[in-house]
C-alpha distance (Angstrom), angle and dihedral (degrees) to the residues before:
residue distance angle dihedral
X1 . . .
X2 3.75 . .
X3 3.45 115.1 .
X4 3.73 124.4 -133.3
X5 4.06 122.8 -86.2
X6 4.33 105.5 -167.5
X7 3.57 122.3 -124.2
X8 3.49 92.9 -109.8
X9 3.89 97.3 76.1
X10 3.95 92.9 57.0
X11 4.20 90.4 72.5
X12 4.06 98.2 130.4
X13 4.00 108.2 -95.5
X14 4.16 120.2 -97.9
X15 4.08 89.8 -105.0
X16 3.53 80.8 -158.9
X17 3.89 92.2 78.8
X18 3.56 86.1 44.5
X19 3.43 93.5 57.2
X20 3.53 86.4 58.7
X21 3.62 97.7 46.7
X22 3.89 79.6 66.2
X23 3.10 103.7 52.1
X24 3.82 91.3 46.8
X25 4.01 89.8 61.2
X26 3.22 95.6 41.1
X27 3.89 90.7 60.0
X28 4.10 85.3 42.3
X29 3.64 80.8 65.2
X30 3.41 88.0 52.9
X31 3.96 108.3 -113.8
X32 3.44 119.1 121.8
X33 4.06 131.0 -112.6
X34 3.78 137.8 -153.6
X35 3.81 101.1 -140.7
X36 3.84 115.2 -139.7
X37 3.64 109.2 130.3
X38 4.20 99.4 70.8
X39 4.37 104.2 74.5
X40 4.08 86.5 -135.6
X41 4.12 123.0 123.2
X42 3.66 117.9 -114.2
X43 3.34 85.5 -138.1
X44 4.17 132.7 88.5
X45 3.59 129.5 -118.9
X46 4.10 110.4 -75.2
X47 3.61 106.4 -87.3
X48 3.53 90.6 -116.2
X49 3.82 86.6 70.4
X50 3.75 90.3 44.7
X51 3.50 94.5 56.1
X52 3.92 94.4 36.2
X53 4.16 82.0 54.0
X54 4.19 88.5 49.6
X55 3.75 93.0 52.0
X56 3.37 102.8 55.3
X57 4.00 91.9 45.2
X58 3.83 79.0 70.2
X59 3.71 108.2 87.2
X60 3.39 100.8 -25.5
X61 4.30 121.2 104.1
X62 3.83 97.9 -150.0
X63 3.88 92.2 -128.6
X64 3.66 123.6 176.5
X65 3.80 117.7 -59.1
X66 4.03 122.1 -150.2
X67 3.86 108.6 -76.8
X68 4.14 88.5 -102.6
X69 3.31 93.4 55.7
X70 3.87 131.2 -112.9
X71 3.54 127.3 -40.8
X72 4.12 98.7 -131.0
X73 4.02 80.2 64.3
X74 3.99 112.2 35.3
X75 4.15 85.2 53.2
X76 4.47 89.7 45.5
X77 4.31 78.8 49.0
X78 3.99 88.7 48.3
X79 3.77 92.9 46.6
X80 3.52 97.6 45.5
X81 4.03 84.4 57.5
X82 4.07 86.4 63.2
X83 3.58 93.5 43.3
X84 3.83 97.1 47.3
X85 3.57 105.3 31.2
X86 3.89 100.4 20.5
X87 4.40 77.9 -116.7
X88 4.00 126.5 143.8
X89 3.50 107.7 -141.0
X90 3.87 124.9 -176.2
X91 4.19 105.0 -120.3
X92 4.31 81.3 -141.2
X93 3.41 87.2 55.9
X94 3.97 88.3 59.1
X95 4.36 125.2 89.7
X96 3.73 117.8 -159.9
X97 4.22 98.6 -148.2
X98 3.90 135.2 -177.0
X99 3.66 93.6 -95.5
X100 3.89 124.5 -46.1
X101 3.72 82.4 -71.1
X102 4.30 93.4 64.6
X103 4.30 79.3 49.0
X104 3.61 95.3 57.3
X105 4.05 92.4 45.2
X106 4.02 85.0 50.8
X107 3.64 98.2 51.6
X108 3.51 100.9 35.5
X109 3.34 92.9 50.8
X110 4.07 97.5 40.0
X111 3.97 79.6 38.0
X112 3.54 103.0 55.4
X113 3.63 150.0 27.1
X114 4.13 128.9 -143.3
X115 3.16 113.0 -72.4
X116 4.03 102.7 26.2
X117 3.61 117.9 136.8
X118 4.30 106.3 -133.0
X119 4.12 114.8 -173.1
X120 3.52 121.5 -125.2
X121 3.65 137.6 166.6
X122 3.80 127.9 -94.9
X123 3.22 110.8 -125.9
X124 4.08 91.0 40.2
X125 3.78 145.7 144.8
X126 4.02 95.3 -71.5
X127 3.54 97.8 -136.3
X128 4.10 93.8 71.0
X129 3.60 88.5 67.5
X130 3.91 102.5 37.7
X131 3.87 88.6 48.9
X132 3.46 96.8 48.1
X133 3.40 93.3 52.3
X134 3.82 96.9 46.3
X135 3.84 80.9 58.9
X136 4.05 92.0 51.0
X137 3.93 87.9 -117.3
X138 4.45 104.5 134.3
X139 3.77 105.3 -123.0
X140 4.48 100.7 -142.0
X141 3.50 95.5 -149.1
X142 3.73 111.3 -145.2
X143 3.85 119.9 -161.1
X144 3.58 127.2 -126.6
X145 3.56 137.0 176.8
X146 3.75 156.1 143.0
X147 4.05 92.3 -43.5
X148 4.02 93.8 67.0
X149 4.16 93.2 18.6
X150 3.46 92.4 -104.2
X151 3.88 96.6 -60.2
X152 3.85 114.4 110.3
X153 4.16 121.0 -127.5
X154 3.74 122.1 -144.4
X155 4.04 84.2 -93.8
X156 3.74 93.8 59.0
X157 3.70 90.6 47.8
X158 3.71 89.4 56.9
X159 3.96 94.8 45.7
X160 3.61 82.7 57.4
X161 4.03 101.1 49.6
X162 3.51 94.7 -111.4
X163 3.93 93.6 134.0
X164 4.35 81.9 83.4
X165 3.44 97.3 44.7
X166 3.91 122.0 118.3
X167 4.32 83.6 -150.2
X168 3.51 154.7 32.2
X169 3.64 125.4 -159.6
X170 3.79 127.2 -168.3
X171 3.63 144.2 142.3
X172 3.82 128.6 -152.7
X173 2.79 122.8 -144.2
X174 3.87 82.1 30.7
X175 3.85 139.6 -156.4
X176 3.36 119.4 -106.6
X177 4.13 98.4 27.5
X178 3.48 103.3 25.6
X179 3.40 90.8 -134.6
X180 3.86 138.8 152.3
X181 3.83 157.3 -132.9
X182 3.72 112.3 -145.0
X183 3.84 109.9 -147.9
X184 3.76 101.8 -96.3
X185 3.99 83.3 59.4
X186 3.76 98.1 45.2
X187 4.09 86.7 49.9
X188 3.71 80.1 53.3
X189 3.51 92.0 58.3
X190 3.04 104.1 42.2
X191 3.83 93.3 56.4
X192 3.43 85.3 49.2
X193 3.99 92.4 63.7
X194 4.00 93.4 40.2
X195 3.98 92.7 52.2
X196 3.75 90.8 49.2
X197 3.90 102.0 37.2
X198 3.84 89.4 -116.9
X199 3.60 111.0 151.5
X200 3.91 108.1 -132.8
X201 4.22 125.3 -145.4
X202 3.89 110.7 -169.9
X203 4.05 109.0 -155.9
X204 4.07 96.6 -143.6
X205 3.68 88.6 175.5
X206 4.04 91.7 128.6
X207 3.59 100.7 41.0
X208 3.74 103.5 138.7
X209 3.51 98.9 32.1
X210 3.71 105.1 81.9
X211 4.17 129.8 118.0
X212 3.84 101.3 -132.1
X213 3.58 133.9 -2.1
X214 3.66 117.4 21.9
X215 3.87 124.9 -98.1
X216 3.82 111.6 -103.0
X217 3.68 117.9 -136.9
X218 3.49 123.0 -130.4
X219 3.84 94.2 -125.2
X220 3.87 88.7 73.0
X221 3.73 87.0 65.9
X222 3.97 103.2 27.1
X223 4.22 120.4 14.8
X224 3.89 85.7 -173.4
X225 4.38 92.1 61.9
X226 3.70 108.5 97.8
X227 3.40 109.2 -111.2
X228 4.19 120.4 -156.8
X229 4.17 122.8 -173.6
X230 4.12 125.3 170.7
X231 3.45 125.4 -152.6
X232 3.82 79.1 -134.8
X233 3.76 108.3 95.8
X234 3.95 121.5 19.3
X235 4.23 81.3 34.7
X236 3.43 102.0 45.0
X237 3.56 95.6 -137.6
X238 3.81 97.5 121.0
X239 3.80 99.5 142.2
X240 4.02 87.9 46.1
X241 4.35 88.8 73.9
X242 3.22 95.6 -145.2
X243 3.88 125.5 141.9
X244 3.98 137.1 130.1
X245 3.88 142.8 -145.9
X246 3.71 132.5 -140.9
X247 3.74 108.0 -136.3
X248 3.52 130.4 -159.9
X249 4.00 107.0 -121.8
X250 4.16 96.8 -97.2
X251 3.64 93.3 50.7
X252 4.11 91.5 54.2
X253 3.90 98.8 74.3
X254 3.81 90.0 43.7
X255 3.51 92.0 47.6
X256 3.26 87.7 44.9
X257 3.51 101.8 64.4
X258 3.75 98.1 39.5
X259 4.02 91.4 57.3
X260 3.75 85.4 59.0
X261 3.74 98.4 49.5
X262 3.96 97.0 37.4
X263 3.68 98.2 36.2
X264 3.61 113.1 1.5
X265 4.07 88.8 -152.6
X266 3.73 130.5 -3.7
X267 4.10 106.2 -122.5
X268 3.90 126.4 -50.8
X269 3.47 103.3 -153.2
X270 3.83 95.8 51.4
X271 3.68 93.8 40.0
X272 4.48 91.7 60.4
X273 3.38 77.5 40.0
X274 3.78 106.6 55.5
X275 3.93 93.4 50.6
X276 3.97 91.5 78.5
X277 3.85 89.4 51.0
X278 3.93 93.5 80.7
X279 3.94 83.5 64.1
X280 3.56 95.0 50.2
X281 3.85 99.3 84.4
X282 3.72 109.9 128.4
X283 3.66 89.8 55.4
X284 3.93 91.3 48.1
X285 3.75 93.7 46.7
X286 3.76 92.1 46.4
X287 4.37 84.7 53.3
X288 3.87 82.2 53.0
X289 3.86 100.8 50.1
X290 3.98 84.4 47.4
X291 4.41 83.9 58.2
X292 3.35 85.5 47.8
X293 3.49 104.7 57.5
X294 4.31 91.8 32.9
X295 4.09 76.2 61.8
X296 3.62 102.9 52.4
X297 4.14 86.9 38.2
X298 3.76 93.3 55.4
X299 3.88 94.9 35.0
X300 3.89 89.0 60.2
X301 4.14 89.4 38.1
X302 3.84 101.2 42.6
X303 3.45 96.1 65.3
X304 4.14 102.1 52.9
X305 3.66 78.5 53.1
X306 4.22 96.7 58.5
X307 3.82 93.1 -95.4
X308 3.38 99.2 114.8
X309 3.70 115.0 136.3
X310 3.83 104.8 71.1
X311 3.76 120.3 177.6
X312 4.26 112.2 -131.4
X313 3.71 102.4 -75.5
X314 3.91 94.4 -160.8
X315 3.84 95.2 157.7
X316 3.90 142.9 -10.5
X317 4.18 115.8 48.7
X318 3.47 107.3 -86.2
X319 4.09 131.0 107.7
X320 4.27 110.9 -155.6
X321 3.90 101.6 -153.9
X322 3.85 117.1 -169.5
X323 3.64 95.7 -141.4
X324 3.57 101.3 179.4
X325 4.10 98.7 124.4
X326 4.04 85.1 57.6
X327 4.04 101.3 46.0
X328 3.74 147.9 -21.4
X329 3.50 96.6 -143.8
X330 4.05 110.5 65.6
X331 3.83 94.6 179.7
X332 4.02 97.3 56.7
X333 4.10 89.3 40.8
X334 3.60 88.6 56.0
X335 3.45 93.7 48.3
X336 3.58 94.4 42.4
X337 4.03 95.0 51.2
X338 3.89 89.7 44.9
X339 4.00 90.4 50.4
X340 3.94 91.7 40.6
X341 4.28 97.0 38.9
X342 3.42 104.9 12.9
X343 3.86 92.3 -119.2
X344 3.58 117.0 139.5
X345 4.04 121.8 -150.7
X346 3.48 136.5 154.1
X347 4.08 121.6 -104.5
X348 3.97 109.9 -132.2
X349 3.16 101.0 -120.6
X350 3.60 87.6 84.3
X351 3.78 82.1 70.4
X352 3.85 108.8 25.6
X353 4.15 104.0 34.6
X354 4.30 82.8 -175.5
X355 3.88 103.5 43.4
X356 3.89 103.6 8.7
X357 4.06 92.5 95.5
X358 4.36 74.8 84.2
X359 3.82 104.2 43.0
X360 3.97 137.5 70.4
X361 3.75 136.2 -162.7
X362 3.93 119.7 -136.3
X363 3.66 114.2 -164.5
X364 3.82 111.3 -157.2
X365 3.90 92.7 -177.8
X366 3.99 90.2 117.5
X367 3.75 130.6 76.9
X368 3.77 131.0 -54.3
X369 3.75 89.4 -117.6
X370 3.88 98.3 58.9
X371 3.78 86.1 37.7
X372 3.51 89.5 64.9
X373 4.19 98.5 37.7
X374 4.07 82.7 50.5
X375 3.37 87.2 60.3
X376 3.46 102.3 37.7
X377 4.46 88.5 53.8
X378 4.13 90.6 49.8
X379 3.98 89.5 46.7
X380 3.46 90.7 54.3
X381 4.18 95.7 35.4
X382 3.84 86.0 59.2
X383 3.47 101.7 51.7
């Protein structure tokens, strides 16, 4: 007799780490690969970090830490708030998670109950919807698209049903588009949640990484949203798993309690380590101005080579074609282009399971030079 497999572990795969699997044989076989389909720097933690992470090897056992995290690092998290954003932030108010992906789990799940309907944005990071489904909680997908820059408006959000729903879910700048709110529309939002009892998570992720004016968080409009960062992108640390969450005060106990049963503590060595990344910011920056000028290379390139209609990449690393006048099938394209040029990017419907058979992600997280032989090999695939 077969023997039961839950529900749970049939939530679609994140193609993006299948992309990657791809790539990874295809280099087995020994051809090379320009990586721009997995969101992850090509650079190393700052060396501040790395020598931060080598000093407390010496001597010191890397025990468990509380389930919140340690101290040192929830009040460098709280400072940074102030020095960023100009914020106060309580250090209690602060959780120290396995990534941003051990956040999500915590607040969804201290958040939410079975059978709650959370909004998030279609085309979106893929693992919103396949966790909250895992976790019987209805993702309310709410489509955006070139008409509000891939950001919804309070009007959108009631198109979509959201005025019910127990959650909202967005990230800004986001993952696929790279797109953002500008403050007047985050306030909007974030009215929008408070007149409708809608609890509201803001995915901060990219904060850092943006090509003009600075990403606002939601705490300058709301300190009750839930608030979740990674040490991930703008720190290059993406192998560390480190991130955090800024919790609203009824959410901390729960949180609390569900850290210590799930995960008893994130990571010790990253966490001692992650304190000296605040101080590491003419390194970071200079990672940044390299994004920056990957961007403008690949949004002059991209288009002699057929990708021309680019949504606003305003921040993170990513480029959201529509590719609809090249293929209706994203998944074989991308496996045809890396098999053909030996460029590896991620089909949208990772991000968009309705309208994503037309779309591709570009990462441009990797150097300048493969930047430019990427798009060099699809200028001369497409002729």
């Amino acid at each position: 007799m077969a023997l039961k497999v839950a529900r749970r572990g049939g939530v679609p795969p994140f193609i993006v780490m299948e992309v990657m699997q791809a790539a990874a044989d295809r280099v087995a076989a020994g051809k090379d690969v320009l990586h721009m389909e997995v969101g992850q720097p090509s650079t190393g933690a700052p060396q501040g970090v790395i020598a931060a992470a080598k000093a407390a090897l010496d001597g010191n056992v890397l025990g468990y830490t509380v389930a919140l995290g340690v101290p040192e690092l929830r009040q460098r998290i709280a400072r940074h708030y102030c020095e960023r954003h100009g914020l106060t932030v309580a250090p209690e108010r602060i959780v120290v998670t396995t990534g941003s992906s051990g956040a999500f789990l915590l607040a969804f799940l201290a958040g939410f109950d079975p059978g709650d309907r959370v909004a998030i944005l279609r085309p979106g990071y893929p693992c919103y919807r396949n966790i909250l489904t895992a976790l019987d909680i209805e993702p309310l997908e709410v489509p955006v698209g070139p008409a509000t820059r891939y950001q919804p408006t309070p009007d959108l959000l009631d198109r979509a049903g959201a005025r019910g729903a127990a959650g909202l879910l967005l990230a800004s700048p986001a993952n696929p588009t790279g797109s953002m709110l500008r403050p007047q529309e985050m306030a909007a939002i974030v009215d929008y949640c408070r007149n409708h009892g809608i609890r509201f998570i803001s995915d901060e992720i990219y904060h850092g990484i943006c090509y003009g004016a600075a990403a606002p968080s939601a705490l300058a409009f709301d300190q009750d949203a839930v608030v979740i960062n990674s040490f991930s992108k703008y720190f290059s640390m993406t192998g560390w798993r480190l991130g955090w969450a800024v919790l609203p005060e009824e959410l901390l106990r729960p949180v609390e309690r569900l850290a210590q049963n799930l995960f008893i503590s994130p990571p010790t060595l990253p966490q001692l380590a992650a304190v000296a990344a605040f101080d590491c910011t003419a390194e970071l920056e200079a990672n940044v101005a390299r994004y920056a000028h990957n961007r403008a290379l690949l949004m002059r390139e991209l288009p002699a080579a057929g990708f021309d209609r680019l949504a606003p990449a305003d921040g993170a690393f990513y480029l959201y074609a529509d590719i609809s006048k090249l293929t209706n099938d994203s998944q074989a394209f991308c496996r045809r282009m890396l098999s053909e040029t030996g460029v590896a990017a991620t089909p949208g419907v990772d991000f968009d399971p309705v309208d994503g058979h037309k779309t591709m992600r570009f990462c441009y997280a990797g150097s300048t030079a493969d930047m430019a032989e990427a798009a060099r090999r699809l200028r001369a695939w497409q002729r």
